[in-house]
C-alpha positions as CSV (number, residue, x, y, z in Angstrom):
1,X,-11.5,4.0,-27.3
2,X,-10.8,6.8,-26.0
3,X,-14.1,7.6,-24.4
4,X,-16.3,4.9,-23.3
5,X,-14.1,3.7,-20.1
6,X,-15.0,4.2,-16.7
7,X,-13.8,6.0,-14.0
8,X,-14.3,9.5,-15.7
9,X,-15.0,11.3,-12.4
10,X,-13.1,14.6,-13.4
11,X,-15.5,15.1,-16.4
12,X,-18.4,14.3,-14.1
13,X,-17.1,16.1,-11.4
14,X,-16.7,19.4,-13.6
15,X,-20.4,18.5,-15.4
16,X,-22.1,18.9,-11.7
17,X,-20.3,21.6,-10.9
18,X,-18.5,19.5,-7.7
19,X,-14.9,18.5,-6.3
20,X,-13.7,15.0,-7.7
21,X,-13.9,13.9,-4.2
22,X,-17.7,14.1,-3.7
23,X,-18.3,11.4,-6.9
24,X,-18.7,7.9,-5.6
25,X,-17.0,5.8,-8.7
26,X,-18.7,2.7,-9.3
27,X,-17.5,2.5,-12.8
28,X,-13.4,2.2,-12.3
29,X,-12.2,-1.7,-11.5
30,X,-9.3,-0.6,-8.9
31,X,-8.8,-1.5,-5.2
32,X,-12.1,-0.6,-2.9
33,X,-9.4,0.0,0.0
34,X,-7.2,3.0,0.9
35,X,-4.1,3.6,-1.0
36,X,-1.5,1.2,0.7
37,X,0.1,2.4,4.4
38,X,3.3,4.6,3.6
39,X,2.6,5.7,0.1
40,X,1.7,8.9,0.1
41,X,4.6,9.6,2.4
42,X,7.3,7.9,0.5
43,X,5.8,10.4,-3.1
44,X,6.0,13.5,-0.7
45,X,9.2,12.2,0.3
46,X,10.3,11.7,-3.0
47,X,8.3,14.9,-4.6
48,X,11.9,17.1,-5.3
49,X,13.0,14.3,-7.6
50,X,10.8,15.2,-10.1
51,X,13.3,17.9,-10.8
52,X,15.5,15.7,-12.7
53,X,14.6,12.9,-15.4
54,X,13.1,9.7,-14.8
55,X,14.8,6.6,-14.9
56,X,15.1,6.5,-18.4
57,X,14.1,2.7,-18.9
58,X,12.5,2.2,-15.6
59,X,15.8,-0.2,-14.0
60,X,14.9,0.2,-10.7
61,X,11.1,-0.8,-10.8
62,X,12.4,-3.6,-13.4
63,X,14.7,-4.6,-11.1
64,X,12.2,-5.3,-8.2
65,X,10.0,-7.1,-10.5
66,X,12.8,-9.4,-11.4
67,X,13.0,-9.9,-7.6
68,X,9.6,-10.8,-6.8
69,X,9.7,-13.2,-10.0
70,X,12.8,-14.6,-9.7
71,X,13.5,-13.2,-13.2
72,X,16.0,-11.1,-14.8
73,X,15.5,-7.3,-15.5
74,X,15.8,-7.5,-18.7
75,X,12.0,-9.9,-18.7
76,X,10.0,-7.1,-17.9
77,X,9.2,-3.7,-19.8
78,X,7.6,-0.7,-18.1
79,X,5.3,1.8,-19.5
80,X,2.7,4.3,-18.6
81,X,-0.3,1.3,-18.4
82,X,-0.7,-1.5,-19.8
83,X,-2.3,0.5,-22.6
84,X,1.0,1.0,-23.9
85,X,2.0,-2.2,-24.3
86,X,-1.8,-3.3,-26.0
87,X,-1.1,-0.8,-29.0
88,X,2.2,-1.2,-29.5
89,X,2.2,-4.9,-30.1
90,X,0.3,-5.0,-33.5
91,X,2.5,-2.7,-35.2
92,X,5.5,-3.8,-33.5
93,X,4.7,-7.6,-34.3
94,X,4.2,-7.1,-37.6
95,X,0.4,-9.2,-37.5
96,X,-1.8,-9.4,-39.8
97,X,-5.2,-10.7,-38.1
98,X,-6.3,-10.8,-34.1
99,X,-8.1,-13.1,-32.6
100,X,-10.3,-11.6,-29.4
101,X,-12.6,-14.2,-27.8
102,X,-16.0,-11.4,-26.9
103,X,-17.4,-10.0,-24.9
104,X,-14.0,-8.1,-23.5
105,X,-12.1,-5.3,-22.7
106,X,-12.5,-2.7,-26.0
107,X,-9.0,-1.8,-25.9
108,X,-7.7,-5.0,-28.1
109,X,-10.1,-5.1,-30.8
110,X,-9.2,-1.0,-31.6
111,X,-5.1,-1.5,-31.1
112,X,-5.7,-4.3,-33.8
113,X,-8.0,-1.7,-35.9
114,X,-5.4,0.8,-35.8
115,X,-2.2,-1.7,-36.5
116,X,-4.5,-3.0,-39.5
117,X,-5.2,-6.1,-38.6
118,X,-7.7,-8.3,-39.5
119,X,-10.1,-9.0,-36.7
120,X,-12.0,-12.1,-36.1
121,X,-14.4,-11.8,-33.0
122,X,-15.3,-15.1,-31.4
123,X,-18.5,-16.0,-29.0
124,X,-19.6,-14.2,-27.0
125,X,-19.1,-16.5,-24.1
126,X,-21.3,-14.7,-21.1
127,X,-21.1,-17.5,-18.6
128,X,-18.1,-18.5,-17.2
129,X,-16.8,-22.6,-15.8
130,X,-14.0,-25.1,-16.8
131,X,-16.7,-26.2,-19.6
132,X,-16.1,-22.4,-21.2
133,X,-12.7,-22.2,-20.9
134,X,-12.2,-25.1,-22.5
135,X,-14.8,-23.7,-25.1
136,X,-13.4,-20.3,-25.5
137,X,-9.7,-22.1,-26.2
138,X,-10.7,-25.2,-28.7
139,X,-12.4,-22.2,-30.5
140,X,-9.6,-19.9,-30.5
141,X,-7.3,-23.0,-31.5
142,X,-9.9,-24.4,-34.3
143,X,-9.6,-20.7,-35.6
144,X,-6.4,-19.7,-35.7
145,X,-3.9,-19.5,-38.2
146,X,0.3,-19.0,-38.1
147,X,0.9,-15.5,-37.2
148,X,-1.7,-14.4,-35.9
149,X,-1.9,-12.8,-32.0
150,X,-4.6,-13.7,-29.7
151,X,-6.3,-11.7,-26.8
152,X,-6.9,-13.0,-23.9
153,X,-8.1,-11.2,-20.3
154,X,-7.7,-13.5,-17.8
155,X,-9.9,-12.4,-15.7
156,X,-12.0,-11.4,-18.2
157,X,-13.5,-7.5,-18.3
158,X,-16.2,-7.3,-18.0
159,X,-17.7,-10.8,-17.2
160,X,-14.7,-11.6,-14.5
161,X,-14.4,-15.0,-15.3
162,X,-11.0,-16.9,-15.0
163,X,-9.7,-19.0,-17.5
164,X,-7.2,-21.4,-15.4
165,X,-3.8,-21.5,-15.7
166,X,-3.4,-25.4,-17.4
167,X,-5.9,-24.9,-19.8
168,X,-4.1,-22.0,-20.8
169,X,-1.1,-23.2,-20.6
170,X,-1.7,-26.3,-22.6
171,X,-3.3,-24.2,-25.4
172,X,-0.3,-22.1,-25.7
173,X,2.1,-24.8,-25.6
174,X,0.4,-26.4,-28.4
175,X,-0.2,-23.4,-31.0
176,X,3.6,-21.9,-30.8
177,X,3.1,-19.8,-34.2
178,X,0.8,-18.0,-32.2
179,X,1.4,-14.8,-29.9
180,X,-0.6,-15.3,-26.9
181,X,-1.0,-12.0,-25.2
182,X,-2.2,-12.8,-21.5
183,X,-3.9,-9.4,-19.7
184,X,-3.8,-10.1,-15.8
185,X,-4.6,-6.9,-14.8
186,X,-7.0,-8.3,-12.9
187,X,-5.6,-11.1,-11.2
188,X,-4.2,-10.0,-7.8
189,X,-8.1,-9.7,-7.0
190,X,-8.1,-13.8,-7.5
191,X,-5.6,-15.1,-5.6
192,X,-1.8,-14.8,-5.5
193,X,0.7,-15.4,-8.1
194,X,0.9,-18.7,-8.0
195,X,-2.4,-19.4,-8.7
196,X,-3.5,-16.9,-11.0
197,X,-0.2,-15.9,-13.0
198,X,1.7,-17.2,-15.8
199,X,4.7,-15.4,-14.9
200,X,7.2,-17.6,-14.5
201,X,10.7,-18.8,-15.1
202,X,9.3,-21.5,-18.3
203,X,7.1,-19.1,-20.1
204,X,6.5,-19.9,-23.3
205,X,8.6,-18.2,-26.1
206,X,5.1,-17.3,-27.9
207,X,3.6,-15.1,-24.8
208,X,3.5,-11.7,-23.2
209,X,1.9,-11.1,-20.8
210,X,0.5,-7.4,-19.4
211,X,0.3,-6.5,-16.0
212,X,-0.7,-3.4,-14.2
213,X,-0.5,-1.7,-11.1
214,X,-3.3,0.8,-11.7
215,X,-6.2,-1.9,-10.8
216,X,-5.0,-4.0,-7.4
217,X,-2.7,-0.6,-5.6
218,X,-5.4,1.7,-6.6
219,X,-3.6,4.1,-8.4
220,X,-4.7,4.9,-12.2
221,X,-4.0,8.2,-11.9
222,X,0.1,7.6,-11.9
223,X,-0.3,5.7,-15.3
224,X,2.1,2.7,-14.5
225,X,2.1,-1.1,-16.1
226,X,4.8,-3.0,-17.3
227,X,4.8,-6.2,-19.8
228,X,7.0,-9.3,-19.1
229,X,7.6,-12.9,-21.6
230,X,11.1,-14.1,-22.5
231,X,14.5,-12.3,-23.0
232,X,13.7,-12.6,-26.5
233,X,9.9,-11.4,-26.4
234,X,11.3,-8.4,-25.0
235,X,14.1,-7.4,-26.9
236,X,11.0,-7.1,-29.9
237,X,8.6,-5.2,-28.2
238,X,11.9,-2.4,-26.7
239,X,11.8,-1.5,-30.5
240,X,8.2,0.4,-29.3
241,X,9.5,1.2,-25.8
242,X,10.0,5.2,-25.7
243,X,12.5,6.7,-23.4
244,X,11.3,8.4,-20.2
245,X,7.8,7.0,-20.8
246,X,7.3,6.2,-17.3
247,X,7.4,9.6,-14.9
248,X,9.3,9.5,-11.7
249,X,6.5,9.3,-9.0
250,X,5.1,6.2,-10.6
251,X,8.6,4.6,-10.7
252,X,9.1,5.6,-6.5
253,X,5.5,4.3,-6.5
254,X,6.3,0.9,-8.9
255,X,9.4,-0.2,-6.4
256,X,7.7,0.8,-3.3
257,X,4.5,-1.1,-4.0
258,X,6.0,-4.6,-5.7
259,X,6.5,-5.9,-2.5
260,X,3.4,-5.2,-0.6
261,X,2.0,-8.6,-0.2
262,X,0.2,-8.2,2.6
263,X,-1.8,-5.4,1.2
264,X,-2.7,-7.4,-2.2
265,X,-4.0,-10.3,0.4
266,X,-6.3,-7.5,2.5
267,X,-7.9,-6.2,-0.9
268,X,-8.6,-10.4,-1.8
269,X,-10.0,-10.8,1.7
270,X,-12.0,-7.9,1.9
271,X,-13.3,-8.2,-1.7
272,X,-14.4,-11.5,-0.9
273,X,-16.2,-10.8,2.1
274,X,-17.7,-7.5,0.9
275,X,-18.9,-9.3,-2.5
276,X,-21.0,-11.9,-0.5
277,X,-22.8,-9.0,1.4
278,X,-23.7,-6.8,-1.5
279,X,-24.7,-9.9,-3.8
280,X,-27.1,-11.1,-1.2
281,X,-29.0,-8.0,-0.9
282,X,-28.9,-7.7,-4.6
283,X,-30.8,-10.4,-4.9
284,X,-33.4,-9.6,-1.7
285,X,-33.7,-6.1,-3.0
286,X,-32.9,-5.0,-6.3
287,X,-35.1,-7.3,-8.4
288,X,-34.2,-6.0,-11.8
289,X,-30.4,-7.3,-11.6
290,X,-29.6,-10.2,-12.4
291,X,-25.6,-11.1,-11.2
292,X,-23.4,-12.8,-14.0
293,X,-20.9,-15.2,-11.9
294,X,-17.3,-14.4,-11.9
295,X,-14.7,-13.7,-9.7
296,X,-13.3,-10.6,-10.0
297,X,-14.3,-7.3,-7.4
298,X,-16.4,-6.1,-10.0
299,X,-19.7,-7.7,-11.0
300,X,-21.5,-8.0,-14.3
301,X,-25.4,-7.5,-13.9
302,X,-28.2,-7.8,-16.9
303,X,-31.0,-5.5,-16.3
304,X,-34.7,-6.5,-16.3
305,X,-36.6,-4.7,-19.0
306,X,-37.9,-2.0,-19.3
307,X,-34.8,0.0,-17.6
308,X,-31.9,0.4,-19.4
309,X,-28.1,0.6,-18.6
310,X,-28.3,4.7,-19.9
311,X,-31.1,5.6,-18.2
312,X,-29.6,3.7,-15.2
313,X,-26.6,5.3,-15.4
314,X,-27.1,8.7,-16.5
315,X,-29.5,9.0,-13.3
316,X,-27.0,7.9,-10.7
317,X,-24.5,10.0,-12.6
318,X,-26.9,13.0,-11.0
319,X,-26.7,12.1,-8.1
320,X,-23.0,11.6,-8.3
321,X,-22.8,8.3,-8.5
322,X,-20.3,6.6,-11.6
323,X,-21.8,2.7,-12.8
324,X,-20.7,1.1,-15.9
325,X,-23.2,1.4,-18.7
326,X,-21.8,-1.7,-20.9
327,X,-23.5,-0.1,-24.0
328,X,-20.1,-0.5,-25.5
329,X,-18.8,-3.8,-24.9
330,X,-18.9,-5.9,-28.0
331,X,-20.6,-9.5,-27.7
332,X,-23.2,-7.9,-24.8
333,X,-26.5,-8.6,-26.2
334,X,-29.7,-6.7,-24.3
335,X,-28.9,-4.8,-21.2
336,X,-26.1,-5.0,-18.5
337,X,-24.5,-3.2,-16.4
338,X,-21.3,-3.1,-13.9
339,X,-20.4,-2.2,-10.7
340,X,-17.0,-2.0,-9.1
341,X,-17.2,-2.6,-5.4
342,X,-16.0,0.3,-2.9
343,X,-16.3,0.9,0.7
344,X,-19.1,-1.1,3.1
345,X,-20.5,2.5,3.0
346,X,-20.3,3.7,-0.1
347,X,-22.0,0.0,-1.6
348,X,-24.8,0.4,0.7
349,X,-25.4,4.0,-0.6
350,X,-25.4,2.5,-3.4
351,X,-27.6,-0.3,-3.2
352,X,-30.5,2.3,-1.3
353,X,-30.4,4.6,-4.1
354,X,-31.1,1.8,-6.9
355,X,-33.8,0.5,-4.6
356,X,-35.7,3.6,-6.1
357,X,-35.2,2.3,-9.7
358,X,-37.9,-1.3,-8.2
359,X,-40.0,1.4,-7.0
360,X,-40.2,3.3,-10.1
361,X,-41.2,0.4,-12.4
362,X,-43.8,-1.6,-9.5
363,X,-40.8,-4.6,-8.8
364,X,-40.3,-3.9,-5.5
């Protein structure tokens, strides 16, 4: 999917004739705060480097992953995304049919498409709780067969809901002829490690899991992801990794930001915080929204009738303004939206200008 994603401000920005830098961008899931203290510094400081190649196999990001992991190197793959990874397991795997619980990220049901899989779509599952999970995985397990490789988003795009860690753990445990591909893109927006990864030193032999630092450091632009599961998990998927695949600003950028804790904590804290503001006044205000739960920065909304997500969206794109149509999202039936949250200022922007939207259809 190619098209369809958001955070296509360059196309937008060249459409209204503007700078990048005057589009708001609603539509992109990364961090809503500024890129973390010393960054920029550290890629000037580093710009001459691009002179020679890259780390050919990323070590040095690789190596401070294994630090922060307590892993070895040789657990953890880098590439330019986690898109990378989510195409070149099919093929590389050899499987012959996906499973992809709906509605969720696009991305897995066309890797599987282009490897030739078979694809089974299960749900949707809109709502999220402990009673879904549970749900989502007895399905997934009453479905499955030997071989096959499941998708999983943990937290889900676009719904953010959380499947936790024992229920997944359990399921994955108990179906070992079964890849288990675990997407926690989003999960430094939930909470630390600890309680939102299953990167650790007992992961199964039947999982990989995909991790990027586009979404949490704010930083999409420098393409940069890695994949991590056992020794052996590895060693499989190297047979797709390409040499030099990663360029050298995002590796400076990978080692520097691994260990930025305290700046993963702010973006939780302030996400939080901010959430609960603009929800309330969604719900005061802007009458045609209805919030889906979940608990990711970004937030699901189904749209009242008559509007529509286009009409919505192509409107605010005028004004430069970038929301999430979910037109494409499999499994969404009827009309939603989503919005990533940005700065206090930019969200209430936001909020006044689709106050005109309950004007324009008597709601208000």
């Amino acid at each position: 999917m190619i098209q369809g994603h958001g955070g296509d401000v360059f196309r937008v920005a060249k459409s209204l004739s503007v700078s990048p830098r005057d589009i708001k961008d609603f539509s992109s899931n990364i961090s809503p705060l500024p890129l973390p203290d010393g960054l920029k510094e550290r890629l000037i400081a580093s710009l001459d480097e691009i002179r020679a190649l890259p780390e050919v196999d990323s070590l040095t990001v690789r190596e401070s992953l294994a630090a922060r992991y307590k892993l070895d190197p040789e657990n953890f793959l880098i590439g330019s995304g986690t898109t990378e990874w989510i195409y070149s397991l099919p093929r590389v795997m050899g499987t012959k049919r996906a499973l992809i619980p709906l509605p969720t990220y696009a991305d897995y049901v066309d890797a599987a498409a282009g490897a030739g899989c078979k694809i089974e779509t299960l749900g949707p599952w809109l709502h999220g709780g402990q009673d879904t999970s549970s749900e989502i995985l007895n399905t997934i397990k009453e479905r499955m067969k030997k071989g096959d490789i499941v998708f999983i988003c943990n937290p889900n795009n676009p719904t953010g809901h959380f499947i936790p860690l024992n229920f997944l753990l359990d399921a994955i445990y108990a179906e070992s002829d079964v890849l288990w591909v675990i997407d926690e893109s989003y999960a430094p927006f939930v909470g630390s490690d600890s309680e939102t990864s299953l990167i650790s030193s007992s992961m199964p032999a039947n999982i990989l899991i995909l991790r990027s630092f586009s979404k949490i450091y704010g930083i999409p632009g420098l393409r940069l992801g890695y994949a991590t599961g056992t020794i052996g998990m590895m060693k499989k998927l190297a047979a797709a990794a390409r040499p030099w695949a990663v360029n050298r600003l995002a590796q400076v950028a990978g080692e520097y930001l691994i260990e930025r804790f305290s700046y993963e904590n702010d973006v939780r804290d302030y996400c939080r915080h901010e959430k609960e503001r603009f929800l309330s006044r969604i719900k005061k205000e802007i009458r045609f929204l209805t919030p889906i739960e979940g608990r990711t920065h970004f937030i699901l909304f189904k749209i009242k009738p008559p509007l529509m997500a286009k009409k919505i969206a192509d409107t605010l794109k005028k004004k430069r303004i970038l929301i999430r149509d979910c037109g494409n999202f499999r499994g969404l039936y009827g009309e939603y939206l989503r919005i990533s949250l940005r700065s206090h200022e930019d969200n209430d922007a936001l909020l006044g200008t689709l106050k005109e939207f309950n004007h324009a259809i008597n709601l208000a």
